[in-house]
PDB file with SEQRES, HELIX, SHEET and CRYST1 records, atoms N, CA, C and O in Angstrom:
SEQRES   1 A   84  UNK UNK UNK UNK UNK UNK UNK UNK UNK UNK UNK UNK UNK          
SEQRES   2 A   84  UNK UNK UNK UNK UNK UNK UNK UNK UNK UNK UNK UNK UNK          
SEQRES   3 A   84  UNK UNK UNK UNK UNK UNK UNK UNK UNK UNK UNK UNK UNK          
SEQRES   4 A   84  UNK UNK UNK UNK UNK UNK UNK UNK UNK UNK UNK UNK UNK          
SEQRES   5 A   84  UNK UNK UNK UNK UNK UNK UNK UNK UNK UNK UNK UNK UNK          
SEQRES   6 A   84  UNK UNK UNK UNK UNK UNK UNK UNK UNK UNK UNK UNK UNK          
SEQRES   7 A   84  UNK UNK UNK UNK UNK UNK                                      
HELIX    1 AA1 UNK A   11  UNK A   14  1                                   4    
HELIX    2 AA2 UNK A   43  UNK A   55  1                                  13    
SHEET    1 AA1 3 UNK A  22  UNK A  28  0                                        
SHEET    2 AA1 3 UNK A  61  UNK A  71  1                                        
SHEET    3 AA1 3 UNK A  80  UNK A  83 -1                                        
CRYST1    1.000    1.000    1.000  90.00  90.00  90.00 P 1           1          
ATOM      1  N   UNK A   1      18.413  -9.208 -26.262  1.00  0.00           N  
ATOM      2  CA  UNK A   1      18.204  -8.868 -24.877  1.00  0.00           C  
ATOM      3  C   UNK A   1      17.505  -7.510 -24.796  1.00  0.00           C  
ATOM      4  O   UNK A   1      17.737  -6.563 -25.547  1.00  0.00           O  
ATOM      5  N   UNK A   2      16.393  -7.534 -23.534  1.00  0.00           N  
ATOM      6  CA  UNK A   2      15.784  -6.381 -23.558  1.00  0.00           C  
ATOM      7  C   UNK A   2      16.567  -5.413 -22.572  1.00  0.00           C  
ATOM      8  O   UNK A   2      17.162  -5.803 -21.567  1.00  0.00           O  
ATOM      9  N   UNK A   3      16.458  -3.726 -23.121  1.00  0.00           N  
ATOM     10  CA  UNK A   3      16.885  -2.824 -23.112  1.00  0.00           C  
ATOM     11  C   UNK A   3      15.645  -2.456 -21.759  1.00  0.00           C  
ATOM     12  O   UNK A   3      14.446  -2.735 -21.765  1.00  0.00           O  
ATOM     13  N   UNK A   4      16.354  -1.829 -20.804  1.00  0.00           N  
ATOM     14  CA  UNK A   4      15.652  -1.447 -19.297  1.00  0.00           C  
ATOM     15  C   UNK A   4      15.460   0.026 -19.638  1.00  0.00           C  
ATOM     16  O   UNK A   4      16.508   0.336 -20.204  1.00  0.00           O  
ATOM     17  N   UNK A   5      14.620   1.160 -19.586  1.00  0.00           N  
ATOM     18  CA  UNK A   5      14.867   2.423 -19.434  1.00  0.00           C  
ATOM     19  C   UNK A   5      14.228   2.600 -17.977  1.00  0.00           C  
ATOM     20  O   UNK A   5      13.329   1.938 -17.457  1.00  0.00           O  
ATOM     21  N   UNK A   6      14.951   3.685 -17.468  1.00  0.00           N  
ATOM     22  CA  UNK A   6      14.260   3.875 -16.515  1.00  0.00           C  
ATOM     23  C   UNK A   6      15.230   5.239 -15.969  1.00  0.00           C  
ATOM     24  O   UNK A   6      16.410   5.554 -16.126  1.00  0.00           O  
ATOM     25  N   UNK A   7      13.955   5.897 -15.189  1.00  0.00           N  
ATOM     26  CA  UNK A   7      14.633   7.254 -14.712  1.00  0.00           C  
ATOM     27  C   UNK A   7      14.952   7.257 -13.354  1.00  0.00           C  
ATOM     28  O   UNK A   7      14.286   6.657 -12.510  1.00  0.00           O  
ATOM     29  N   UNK A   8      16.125   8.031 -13.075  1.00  0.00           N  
ATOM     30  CA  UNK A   8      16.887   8.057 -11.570  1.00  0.00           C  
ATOM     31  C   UNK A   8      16.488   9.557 -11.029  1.00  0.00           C  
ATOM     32  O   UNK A   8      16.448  10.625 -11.641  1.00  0.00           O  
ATOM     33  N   UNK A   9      16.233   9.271  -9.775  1.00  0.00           N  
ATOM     34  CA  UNK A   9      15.821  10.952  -9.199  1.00  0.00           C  
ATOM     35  C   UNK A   9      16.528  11.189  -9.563  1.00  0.00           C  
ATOM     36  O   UNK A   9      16.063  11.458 -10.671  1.00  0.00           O  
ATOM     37  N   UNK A  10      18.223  11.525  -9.695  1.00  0.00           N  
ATOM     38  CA  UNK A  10      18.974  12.530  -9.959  1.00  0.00           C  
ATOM     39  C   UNK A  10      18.459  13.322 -11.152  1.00  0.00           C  
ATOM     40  O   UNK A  10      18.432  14.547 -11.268  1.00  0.00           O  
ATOM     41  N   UNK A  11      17.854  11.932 -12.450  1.00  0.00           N  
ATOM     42  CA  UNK A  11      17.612  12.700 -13.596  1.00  0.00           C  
ATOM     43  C   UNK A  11      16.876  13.636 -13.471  1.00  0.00           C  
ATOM     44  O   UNK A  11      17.223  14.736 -13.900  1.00  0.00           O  
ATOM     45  N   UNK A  12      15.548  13.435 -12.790  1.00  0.00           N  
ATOM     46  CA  UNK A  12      14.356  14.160 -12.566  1.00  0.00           C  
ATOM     47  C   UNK A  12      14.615  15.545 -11.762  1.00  0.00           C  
ATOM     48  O   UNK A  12      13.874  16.521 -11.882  1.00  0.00           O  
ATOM     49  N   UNK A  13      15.593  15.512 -11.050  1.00  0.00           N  
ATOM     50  CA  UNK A  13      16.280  16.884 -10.552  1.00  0.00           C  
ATOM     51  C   UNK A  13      16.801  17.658 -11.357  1.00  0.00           C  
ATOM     52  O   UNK A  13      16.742  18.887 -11.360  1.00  0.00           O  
ATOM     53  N   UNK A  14      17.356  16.934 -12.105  1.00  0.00           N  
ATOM     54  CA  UNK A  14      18.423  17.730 -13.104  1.00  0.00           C  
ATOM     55  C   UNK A  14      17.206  18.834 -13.845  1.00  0.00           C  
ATOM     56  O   UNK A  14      17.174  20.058 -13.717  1.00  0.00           O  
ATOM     57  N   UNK A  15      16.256  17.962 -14.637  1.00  0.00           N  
ATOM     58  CA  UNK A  15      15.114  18.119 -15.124  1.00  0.00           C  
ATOM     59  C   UNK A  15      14.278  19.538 -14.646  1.00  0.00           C  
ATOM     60  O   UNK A  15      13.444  20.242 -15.216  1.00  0.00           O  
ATOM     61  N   UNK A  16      14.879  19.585 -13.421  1.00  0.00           N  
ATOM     62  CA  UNK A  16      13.532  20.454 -12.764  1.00  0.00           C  
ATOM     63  C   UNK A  16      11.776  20.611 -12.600  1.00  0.00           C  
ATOM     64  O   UNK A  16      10.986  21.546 -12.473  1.00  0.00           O  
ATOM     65  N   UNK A  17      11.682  18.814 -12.704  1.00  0.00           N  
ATOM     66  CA  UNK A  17      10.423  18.054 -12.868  1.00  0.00           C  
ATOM     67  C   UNK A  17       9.760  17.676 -11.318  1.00  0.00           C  
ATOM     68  O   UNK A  17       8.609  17.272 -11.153  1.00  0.00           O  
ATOM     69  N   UNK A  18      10.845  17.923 -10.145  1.00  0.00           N  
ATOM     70  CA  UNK A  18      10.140  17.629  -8.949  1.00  0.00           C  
ATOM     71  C   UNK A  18       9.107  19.457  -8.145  1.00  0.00           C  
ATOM     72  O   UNK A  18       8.481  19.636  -7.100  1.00  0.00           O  
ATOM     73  N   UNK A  19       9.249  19.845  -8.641  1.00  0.00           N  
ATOM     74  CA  UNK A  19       8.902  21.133  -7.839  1.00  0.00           C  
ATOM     75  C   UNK A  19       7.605  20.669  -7.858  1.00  0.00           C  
ATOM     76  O   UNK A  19       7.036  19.990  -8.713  1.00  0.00           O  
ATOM     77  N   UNK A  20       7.123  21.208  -6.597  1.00  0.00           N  
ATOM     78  CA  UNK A  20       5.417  20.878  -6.159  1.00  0.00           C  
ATOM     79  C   UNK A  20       4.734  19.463  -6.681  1.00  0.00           C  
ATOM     80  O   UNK A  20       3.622  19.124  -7.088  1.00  0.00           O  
ATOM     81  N   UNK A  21       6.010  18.824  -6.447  1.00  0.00           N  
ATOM     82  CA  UNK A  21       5.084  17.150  -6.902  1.00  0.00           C  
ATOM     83  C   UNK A  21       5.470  16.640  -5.639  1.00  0.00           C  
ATOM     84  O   UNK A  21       6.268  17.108  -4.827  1.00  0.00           O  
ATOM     85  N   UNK A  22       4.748  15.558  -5.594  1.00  0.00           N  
ATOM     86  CA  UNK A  22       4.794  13.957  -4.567  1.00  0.00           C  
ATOM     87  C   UNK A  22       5.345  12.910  -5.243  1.00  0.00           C  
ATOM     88  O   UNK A  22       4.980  12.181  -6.165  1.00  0.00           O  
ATOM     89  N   UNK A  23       6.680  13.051  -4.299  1.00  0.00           N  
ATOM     90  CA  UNK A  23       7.750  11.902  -4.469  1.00  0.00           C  
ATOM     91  C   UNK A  23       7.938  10.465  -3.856  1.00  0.00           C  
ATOM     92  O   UNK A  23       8.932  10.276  -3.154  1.00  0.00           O  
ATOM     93  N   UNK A  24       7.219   9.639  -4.034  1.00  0.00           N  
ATOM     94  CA  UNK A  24       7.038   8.328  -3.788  1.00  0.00           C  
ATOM     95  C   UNK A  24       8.460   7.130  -3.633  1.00  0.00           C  
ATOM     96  O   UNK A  24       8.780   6.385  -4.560  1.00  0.00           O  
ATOM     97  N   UNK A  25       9.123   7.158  -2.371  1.00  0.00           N  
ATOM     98  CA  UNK A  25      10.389   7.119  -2.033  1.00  0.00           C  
ATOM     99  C   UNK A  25      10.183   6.022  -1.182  1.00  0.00           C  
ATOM    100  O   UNK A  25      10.029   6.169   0.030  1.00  0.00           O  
ATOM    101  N   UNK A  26      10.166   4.533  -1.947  1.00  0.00           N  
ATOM    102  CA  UNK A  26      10.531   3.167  -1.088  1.00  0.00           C  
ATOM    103  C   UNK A  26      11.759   3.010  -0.875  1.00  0.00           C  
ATOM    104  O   UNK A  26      12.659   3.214  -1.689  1.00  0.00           O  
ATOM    105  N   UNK A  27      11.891   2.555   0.476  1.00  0.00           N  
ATOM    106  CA  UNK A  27      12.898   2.586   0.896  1.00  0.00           C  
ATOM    107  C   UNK A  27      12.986   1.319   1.920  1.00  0.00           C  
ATOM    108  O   UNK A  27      12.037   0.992   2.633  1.00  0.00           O  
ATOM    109  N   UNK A  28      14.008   0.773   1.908  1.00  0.00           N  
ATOM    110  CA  UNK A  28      13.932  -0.674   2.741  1.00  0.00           C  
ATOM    111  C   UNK A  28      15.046  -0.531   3.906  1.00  0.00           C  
ATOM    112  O   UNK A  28      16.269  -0.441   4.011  1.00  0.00           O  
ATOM    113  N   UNK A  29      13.630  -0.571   4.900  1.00  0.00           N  
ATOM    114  CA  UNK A  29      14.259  -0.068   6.055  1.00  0.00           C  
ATOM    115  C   UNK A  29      14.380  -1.447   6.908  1.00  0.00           C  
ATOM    116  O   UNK A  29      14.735  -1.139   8.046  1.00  0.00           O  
ATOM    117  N   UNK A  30      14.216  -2.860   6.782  1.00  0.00           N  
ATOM    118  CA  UNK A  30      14.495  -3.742   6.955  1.00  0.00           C  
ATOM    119  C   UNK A  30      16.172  -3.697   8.430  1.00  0.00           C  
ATOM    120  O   UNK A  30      17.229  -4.000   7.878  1.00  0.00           O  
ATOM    121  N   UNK A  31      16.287  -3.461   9.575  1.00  0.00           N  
ATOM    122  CA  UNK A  31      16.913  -2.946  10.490  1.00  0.00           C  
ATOM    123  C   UNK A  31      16.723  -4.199  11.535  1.00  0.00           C  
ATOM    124  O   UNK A  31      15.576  -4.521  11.845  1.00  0.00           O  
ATOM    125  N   UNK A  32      17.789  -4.868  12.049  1.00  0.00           N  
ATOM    126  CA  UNK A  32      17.734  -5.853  13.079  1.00  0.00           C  
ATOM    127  C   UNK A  32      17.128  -4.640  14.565  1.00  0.00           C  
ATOM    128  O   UNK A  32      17.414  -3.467  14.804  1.00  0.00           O  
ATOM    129  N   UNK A  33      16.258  -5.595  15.246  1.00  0.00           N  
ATOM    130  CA  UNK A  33      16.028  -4.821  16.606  1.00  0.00           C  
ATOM    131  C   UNK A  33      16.168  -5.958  17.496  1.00  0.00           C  
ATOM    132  O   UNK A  33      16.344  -7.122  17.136  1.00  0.00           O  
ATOM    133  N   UNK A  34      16.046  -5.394  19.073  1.00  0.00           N  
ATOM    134  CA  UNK A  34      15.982  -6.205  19.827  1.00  0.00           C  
ATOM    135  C   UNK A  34      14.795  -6.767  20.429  1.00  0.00           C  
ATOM    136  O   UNK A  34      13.777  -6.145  20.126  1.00  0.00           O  
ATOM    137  N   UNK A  35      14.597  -7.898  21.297  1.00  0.00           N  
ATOM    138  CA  UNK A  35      13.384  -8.245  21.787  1.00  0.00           C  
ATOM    139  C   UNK A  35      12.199  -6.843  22.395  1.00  0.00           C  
ATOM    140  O   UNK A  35      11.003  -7.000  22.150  1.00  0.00           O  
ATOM    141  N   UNK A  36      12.538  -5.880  22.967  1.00  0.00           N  
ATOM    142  CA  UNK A  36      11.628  -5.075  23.016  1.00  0.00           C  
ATOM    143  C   UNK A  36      11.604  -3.606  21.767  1.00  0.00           C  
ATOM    144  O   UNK A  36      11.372  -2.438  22.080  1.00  0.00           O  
ATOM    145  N   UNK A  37      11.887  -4.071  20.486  1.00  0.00           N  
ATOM    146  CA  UNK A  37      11.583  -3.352  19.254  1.00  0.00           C  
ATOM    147  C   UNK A  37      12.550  -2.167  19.200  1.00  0.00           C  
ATOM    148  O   UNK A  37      12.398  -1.343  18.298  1.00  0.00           O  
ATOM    149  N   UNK A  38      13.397  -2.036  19.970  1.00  0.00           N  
ATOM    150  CA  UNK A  38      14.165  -1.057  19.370  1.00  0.00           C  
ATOM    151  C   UNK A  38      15.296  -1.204  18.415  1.00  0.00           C  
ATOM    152  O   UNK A  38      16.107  -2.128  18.497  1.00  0.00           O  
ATOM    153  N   UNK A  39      15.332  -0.316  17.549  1.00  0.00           N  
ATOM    154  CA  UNK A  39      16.362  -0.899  16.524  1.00  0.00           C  
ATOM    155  C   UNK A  39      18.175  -0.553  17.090  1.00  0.00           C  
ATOM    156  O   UNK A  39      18.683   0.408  17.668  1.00  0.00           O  
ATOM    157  N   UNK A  40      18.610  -1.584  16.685  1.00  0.00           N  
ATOM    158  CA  UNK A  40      19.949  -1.835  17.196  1.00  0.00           C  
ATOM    159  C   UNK A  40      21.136  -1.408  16.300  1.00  0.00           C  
ATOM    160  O   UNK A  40      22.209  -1.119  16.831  1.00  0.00           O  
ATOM    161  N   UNK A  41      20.968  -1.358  14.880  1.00  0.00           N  
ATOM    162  CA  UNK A  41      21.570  -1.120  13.777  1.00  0.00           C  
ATOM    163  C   UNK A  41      20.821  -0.302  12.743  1.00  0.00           C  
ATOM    164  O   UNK A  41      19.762  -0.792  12.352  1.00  0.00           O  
ATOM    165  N   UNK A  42      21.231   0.978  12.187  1.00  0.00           N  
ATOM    166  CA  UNK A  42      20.336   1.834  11.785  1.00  0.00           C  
ATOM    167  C   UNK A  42      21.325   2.497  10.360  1.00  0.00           C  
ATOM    168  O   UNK A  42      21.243   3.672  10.002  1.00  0.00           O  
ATOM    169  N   UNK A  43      22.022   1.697   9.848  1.00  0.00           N  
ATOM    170  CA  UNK A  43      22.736   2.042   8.512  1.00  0.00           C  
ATOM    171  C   UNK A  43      21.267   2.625   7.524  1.00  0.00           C  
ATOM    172  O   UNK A  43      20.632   3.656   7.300  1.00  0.00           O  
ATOM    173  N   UNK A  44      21.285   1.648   7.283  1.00  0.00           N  
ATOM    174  CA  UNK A  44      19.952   1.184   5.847  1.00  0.00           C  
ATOM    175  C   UNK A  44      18.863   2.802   6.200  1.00  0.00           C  
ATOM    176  O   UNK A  44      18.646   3.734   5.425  1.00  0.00           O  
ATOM    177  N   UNK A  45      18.379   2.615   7.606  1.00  0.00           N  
ATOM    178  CA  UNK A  45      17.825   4.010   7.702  1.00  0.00           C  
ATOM    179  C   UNK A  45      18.754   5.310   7.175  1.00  0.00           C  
ATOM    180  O   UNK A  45      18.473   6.075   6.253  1.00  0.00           O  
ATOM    181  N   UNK A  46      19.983   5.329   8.064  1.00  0.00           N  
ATOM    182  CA  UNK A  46      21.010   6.640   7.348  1.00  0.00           C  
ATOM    183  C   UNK A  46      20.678   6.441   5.798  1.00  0.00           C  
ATOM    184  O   UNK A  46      20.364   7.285   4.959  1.00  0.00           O  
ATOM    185  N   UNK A  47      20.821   5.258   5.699  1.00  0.00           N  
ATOM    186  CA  UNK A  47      21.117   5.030   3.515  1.00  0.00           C  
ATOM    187  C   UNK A  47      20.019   5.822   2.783  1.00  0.00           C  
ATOM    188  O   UNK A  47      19.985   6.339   1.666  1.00  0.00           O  
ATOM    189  N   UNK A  48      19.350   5.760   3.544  1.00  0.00           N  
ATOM    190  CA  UNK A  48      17.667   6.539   3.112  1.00  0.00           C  
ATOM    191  C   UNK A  48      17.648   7.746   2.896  1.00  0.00           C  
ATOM    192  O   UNK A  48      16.966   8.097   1.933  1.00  0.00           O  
ATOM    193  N   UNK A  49      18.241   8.626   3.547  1.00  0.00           N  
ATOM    194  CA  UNK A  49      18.293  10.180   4.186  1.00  0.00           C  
ATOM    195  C   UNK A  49      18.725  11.013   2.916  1.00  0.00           C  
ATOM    196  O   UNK A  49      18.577  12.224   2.751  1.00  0.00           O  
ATOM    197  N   UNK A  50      19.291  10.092   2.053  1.00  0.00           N  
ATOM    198  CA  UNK A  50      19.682  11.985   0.998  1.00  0.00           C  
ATOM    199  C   UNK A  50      19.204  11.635  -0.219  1.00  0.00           C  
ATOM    200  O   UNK A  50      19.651  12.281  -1.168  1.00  0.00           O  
ATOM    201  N   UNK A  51      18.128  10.476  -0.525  1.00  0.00           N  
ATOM    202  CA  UNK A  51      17.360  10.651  -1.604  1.00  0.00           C  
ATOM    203  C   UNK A  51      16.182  11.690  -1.144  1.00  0.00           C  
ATOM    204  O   UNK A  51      15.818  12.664  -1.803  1.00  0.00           O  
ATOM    205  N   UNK A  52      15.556  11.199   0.383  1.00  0.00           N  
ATOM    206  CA  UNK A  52      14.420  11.896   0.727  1.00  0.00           C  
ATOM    207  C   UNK A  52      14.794  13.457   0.853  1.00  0.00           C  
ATOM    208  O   UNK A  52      13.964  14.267   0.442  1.00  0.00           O  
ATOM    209  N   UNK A  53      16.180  13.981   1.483  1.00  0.00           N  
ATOM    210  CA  UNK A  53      16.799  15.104   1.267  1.00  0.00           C  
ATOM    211  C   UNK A  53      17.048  15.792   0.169  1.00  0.00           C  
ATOM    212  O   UNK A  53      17.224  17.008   0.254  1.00  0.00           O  
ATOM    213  N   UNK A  54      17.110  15.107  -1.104  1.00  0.00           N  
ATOM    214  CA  UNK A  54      17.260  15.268  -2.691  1.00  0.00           C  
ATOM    215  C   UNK A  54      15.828  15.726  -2.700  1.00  0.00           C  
ATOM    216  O   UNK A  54      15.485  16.898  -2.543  1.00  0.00           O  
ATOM    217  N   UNK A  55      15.334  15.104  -2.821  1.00  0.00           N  
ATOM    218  CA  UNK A  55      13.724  15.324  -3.113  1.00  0.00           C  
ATOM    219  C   UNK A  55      13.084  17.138  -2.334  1.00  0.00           C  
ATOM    220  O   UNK A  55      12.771  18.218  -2.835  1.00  0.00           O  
ATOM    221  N   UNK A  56      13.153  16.646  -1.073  1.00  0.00           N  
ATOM    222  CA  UNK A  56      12.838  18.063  -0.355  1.00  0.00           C  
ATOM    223  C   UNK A  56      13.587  19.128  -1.001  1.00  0.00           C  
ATOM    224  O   UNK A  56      13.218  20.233  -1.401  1.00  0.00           O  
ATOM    225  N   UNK A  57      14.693  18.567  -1.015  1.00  0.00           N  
ATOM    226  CA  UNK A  57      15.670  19.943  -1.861  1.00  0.00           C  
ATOM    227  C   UNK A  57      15.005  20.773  -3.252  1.00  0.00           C  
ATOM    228  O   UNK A  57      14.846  21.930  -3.641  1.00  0.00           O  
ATOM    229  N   UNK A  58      14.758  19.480  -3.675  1.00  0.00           N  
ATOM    230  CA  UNK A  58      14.346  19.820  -5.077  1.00  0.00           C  
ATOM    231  C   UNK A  58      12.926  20.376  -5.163  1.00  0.00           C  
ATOM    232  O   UNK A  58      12.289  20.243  -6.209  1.00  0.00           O  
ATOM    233  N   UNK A  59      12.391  21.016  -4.059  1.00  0.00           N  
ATOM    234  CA  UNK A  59      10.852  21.063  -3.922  1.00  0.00           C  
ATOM    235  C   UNK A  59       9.600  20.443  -3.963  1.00  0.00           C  
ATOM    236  O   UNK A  59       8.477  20.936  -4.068  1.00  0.00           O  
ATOM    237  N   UNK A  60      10.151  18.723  -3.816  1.00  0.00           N  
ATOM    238  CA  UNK A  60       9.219  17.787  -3.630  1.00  0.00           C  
ATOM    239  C   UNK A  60       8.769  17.775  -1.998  1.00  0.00           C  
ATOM    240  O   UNK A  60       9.261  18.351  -1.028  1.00  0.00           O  
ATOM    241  N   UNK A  61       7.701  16.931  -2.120  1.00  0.00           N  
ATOM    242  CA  UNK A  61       7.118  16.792  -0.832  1.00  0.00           C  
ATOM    243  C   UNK A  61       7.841  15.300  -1.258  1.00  0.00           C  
ATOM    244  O   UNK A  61       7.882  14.971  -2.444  1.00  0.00           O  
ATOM    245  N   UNK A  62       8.330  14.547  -0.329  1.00  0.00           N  
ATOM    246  CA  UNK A  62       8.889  13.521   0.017  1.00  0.00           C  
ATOM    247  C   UNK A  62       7.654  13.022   0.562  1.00  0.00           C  
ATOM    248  O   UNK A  62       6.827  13.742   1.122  1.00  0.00           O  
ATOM    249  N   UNK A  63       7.511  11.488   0.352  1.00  0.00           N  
ATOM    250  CA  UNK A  63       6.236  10.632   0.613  1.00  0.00           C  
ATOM    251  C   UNK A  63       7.236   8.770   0.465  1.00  0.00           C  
ATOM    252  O   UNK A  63       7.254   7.895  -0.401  1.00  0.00           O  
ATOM    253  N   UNK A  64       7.986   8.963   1.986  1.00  0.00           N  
ATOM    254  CA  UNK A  64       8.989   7.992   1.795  1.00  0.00           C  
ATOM    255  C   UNK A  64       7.920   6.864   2.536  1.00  0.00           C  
ATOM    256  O   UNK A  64       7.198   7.061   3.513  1.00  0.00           O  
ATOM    257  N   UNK A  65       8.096   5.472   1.628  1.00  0.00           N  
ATOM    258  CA  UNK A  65       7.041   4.196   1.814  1.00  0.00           C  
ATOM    259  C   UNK A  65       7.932   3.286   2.464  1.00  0.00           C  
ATOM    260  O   UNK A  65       8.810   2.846   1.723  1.00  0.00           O  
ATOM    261  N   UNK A  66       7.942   2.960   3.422  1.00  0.00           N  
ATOM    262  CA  UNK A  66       8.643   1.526   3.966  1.00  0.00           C  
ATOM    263  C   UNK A  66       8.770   0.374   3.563  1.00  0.00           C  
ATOM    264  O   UNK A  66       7.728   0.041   2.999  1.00  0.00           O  
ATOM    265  N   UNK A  67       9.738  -0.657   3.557  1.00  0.00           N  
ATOM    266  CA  UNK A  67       9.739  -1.685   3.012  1.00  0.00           C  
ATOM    267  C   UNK A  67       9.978  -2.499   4.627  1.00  0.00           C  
ATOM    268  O   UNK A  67      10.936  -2.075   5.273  1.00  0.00           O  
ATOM    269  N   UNK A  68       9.359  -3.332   5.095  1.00  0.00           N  
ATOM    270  CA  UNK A  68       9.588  -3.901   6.408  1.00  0.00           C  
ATOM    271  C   UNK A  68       9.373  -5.641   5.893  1.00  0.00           C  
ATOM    272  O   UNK A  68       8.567  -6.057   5.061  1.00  0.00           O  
ATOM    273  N   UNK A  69      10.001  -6.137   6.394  1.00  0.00           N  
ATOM    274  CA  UNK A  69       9.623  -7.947   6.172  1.00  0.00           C  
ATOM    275  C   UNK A  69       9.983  -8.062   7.644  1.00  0.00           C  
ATOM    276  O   UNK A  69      10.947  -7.517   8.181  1.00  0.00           O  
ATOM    277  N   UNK A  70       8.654  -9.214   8.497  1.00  0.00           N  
ATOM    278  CA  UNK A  70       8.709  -9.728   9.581  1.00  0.00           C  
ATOM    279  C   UNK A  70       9.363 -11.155   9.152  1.00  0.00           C  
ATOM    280  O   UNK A  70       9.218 -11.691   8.053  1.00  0.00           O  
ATOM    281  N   UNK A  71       9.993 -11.577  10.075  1.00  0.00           N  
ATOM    282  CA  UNK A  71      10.228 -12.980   9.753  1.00  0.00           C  
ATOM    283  C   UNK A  71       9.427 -13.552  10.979  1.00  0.00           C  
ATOM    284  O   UNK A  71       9.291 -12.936  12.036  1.00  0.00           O  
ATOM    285  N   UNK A  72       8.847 -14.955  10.689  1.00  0.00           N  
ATOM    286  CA  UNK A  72       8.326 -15.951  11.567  1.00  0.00           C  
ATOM    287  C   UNK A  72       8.345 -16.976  11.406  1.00  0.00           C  
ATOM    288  O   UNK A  72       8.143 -17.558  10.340  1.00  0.00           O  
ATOM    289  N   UNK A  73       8.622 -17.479  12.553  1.00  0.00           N  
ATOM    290  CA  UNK A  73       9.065 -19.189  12.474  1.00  0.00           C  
ATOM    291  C   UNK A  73       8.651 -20.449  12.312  1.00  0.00           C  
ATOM    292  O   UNK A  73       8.096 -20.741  13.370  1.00  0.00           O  
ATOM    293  N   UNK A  74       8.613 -21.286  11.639  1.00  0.00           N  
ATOM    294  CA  UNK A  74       8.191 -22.122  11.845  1.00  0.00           C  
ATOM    295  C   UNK A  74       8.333 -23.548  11.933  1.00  0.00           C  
ATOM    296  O   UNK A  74       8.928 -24.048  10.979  1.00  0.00           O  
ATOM    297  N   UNK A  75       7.970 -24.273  12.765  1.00  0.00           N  
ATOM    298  CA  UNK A  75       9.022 -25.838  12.801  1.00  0.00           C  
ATOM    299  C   UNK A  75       9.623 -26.138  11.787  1.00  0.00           C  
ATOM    300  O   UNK A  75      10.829 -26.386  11.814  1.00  0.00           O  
ATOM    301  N   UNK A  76       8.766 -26.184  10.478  1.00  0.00           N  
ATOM    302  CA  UNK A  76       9.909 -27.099   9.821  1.00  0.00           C  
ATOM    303  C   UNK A  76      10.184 -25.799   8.604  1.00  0.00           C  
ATOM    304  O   UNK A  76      10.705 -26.161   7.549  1.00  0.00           O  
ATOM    305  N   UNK A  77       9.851 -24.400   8.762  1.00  0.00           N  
ATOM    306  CA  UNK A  77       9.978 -24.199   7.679  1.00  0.00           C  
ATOM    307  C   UNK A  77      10.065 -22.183   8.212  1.00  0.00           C  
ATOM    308  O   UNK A  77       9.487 -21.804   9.231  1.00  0.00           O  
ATOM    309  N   UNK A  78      10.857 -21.200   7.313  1.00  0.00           N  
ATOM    310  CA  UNK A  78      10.392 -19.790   7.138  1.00  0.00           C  
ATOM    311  C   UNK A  78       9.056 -19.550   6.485  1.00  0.00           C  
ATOM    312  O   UNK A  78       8.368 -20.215   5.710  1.00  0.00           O  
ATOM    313  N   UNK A  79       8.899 -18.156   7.168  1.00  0.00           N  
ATOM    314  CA  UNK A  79       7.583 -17.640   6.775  1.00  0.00           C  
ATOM    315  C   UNK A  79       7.595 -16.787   6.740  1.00  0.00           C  
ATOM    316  O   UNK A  79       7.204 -16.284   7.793  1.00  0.00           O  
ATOM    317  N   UNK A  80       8.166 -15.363   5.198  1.00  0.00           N  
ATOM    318  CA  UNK A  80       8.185 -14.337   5.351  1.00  0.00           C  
ATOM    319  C   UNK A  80       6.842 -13.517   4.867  1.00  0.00           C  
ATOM    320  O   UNK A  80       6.246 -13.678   3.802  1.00  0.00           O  
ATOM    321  N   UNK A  81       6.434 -12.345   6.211  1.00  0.00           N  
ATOM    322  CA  UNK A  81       5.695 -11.798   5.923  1.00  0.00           C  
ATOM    323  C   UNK A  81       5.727 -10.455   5.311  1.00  0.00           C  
ATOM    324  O   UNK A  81       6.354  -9.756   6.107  1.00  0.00           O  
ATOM    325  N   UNK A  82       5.482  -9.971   4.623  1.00  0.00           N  
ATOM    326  CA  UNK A  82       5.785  -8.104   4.155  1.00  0.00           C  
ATOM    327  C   UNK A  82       4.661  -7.449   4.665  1.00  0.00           C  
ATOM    328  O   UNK A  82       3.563  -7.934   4.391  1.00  0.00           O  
ATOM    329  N   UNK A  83       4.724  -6.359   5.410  1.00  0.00           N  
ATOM    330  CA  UNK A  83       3.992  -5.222   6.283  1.00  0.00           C  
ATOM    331  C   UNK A  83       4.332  -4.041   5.434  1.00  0.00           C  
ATOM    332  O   UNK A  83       5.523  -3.760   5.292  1.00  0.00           O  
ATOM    333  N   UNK A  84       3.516  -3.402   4.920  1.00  0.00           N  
ATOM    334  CA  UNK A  84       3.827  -1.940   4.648  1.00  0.00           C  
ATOM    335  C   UNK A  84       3.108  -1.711   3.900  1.00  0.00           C  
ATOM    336  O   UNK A  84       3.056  -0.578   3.420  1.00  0.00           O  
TER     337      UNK A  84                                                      
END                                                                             
C-alpha cells in the first residue's frame, strides 16, 4: 500500500515557511440558501475562518478559493455543476 505524504499548514507554520508567501486556501463553502440567495446556514463558512486566520497570522497573504457546486434539475436525472 502506498504511503500519502503530504504537508498540513500547521506544519508549514511551525516551519516558518509562510512569511511573505501566497497561501492558496480551498475551502468548501457549499452553504444551503434560500430562494432569493441568501445563505441560511453558515457553519462550513465559520469552519473556514482559522485556517485563513492561521495563515494571516503567520504572515501569509491568504488567497482563500471557493468550492461552490450548483445543483440542477433534471426530469429524470441530477446535474451537478462546479462554479469556482
Amino acid at each position: 500500500m502506498a504511503v500519502l505524504n503530504f504537508t498540513r499548514l500547521q506544519d508549514l507554520i511551525d516551519q516558518d515557511a509562510l512569511k511573505a508567501k501566497r497561501v492558496f486556501i480551498r475551502a468548501d463553502l457549499n452553504v444551503p440558501q434560500d430562494d432569493a440567495g441568501n445563505i441560511t446556514e453558515d457553519t462550513r463558512v465559520r469552519a473556514s475562518v482559522p485556517a485563513i486566520r492561521a495563515a494571516l497570522d503567520a504572515g501569509a497573504a491568504a488567497v482563500p478559493y471557493r468550492h461552490f457546486v450548483a445543483v440542477m434539475r433534471h426530469p429524470r436525472r441530477r446535474v451537478v455543476m462546479t462554479a469556482g
